[in-house]
C-alpha positions as CSV (number, residue, x, y, z in Angstrom):
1,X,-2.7,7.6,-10.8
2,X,-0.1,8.0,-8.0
3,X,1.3,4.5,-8.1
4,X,1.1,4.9,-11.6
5,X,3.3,8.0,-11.7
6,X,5.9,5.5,-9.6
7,X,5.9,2.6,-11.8
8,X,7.1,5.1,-14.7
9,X,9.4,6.9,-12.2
10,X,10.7,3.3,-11.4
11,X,11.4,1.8,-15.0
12,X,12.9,5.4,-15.7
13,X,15.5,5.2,-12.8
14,X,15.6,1.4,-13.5
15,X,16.8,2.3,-17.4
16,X,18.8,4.8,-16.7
17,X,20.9,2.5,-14.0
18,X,21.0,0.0,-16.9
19,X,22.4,2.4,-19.3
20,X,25.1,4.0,-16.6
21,X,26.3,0.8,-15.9
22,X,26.7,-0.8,-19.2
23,X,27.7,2.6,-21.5
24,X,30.0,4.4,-19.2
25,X,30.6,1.5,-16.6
26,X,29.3,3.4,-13.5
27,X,26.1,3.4,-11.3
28,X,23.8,5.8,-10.2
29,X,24.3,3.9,-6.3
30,X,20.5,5.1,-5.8
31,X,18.7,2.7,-8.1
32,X,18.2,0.0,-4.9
33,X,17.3,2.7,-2.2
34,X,14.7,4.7,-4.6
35,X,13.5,1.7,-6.0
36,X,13.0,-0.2,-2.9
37,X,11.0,3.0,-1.6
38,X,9.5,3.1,-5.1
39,X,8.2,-0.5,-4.3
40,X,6.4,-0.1,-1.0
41,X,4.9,3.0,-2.1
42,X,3.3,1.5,-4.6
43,X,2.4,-1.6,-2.6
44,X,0.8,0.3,0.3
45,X,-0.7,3.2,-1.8
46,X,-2.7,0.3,-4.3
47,X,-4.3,-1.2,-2.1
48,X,-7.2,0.9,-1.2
49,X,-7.4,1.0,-5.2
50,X,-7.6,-3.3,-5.3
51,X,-10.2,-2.7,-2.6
52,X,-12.6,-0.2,-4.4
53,X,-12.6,-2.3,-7.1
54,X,-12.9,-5.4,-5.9
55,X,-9.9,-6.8,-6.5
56,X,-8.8,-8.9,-3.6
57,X,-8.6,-12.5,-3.6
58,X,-12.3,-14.5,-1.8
59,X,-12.7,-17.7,-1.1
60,X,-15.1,-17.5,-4.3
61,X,-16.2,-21.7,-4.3
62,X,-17.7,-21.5,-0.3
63,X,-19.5,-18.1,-1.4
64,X,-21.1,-19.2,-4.8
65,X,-23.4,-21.4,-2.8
66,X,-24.4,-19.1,0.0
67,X,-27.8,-16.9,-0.8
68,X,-27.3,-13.3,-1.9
69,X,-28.1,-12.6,2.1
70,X,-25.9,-14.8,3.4
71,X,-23.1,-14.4,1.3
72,X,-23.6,-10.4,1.8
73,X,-23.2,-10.7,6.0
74,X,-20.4,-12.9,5.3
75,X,-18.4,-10.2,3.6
76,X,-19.5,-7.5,5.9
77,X,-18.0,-9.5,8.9
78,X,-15.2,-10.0,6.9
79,X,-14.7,-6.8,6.5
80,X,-15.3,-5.3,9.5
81,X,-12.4,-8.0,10.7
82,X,-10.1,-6.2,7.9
83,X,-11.1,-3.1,9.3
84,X,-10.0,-4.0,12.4
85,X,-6.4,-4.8,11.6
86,X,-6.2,-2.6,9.2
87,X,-6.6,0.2,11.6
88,X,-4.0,-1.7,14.5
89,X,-1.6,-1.3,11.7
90,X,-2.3,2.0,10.5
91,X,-1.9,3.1,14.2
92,X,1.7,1.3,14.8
93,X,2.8,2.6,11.5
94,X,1.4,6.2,12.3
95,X,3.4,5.9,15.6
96,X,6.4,4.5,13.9
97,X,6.5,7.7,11.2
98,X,6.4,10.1,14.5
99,X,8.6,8.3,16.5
100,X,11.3,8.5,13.4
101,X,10.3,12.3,13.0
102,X,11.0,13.1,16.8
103,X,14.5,11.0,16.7
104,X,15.1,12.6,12.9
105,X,16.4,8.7,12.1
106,X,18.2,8.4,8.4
107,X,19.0,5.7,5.9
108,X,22.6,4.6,6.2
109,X,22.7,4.8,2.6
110,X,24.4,7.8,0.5
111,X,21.0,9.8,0.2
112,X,20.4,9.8,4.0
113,X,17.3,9.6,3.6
114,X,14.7,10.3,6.4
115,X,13.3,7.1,7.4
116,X,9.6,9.5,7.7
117,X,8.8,9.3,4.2
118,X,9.3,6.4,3.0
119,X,7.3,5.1,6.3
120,X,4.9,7.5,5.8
121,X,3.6,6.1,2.3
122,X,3.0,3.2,4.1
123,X,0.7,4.9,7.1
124,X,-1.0,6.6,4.4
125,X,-1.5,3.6,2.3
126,X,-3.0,1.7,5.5
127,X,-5.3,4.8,6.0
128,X,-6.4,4.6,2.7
129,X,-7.6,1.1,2.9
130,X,-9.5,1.9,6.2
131,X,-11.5,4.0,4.5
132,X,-12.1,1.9,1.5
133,X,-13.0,-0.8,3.3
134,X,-15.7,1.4,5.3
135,X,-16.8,2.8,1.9
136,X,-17.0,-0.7,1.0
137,X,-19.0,-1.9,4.4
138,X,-21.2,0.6,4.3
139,X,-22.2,0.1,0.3
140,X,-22.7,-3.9,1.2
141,X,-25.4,-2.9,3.9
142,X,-27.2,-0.6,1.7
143,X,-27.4,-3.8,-0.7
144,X,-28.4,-6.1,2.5
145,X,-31.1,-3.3,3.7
């Protein structure tokens, strides 16, 4: 619902740029700074969704002949490995959003905005997808057992 709210928010800034620029032949000079946060937002926040619902790309022709077993383990180590980096990254990027809070770091753009929150959609986004891929992990060894 959240990323959906931003893809509006984003054709809605998107149009109204459109219309500043070509009806009273001025910008809003926020358009690429919003959007651009709009866009990784929305990248980092969807992907716990894709994962939930099954949604990421497999290597669909090697599994289709495995055994229901087989195949199952196959994902599970998978996904533990995703796991696994998922949480290295969600770690750096946690440490990145605090060490931007402590040194109060700022776009160099008109809005000044503080590098935190844009950075901290994409920690939470990571988090998210840590725990949709244990949520996912641990429904695949129900299945298994």
């Amino acid at each position: 619902m959240i990323c959906a709210l931003l893809m509006i928010a984003a054709v809605i800034l998107i149009g109204a740029e459109a219309i500043a620029r070509n009806f009273f032949a001025t910008s809003l000079q926020i358009t690429d700074e919003v959007g651009g946060y709009i866009l990784v937002a929305v990248t980092f926040l969807s992907m716990s969704v894709a994962e939930a619902h099954g949604a990421f790309h497999r290597v669909e022709l090697i599994q289709a002949h495995l055994k229901f077993s087989t195949r199952m383990i196959a994902q599970i180590v998978f996904d533990l490995i995703s796991l696994v980096a998922a949480s290295l990254v969600t770690w750096q990027l946690s440490r990145l959003v605090l060490n931007s809070w402590h040194s109060q770091d700022v776009a160099p753009t008109p809005l000044q905005t503080p590098l935190w929150l844009p950075q901290s959609a994409m920690a939470i986004g990571m988090a998210l997808l840590c725990y949709a891929l244990i949520r996912t992990i641990l429904a695949k060894v129900k299945r298994v057992l």
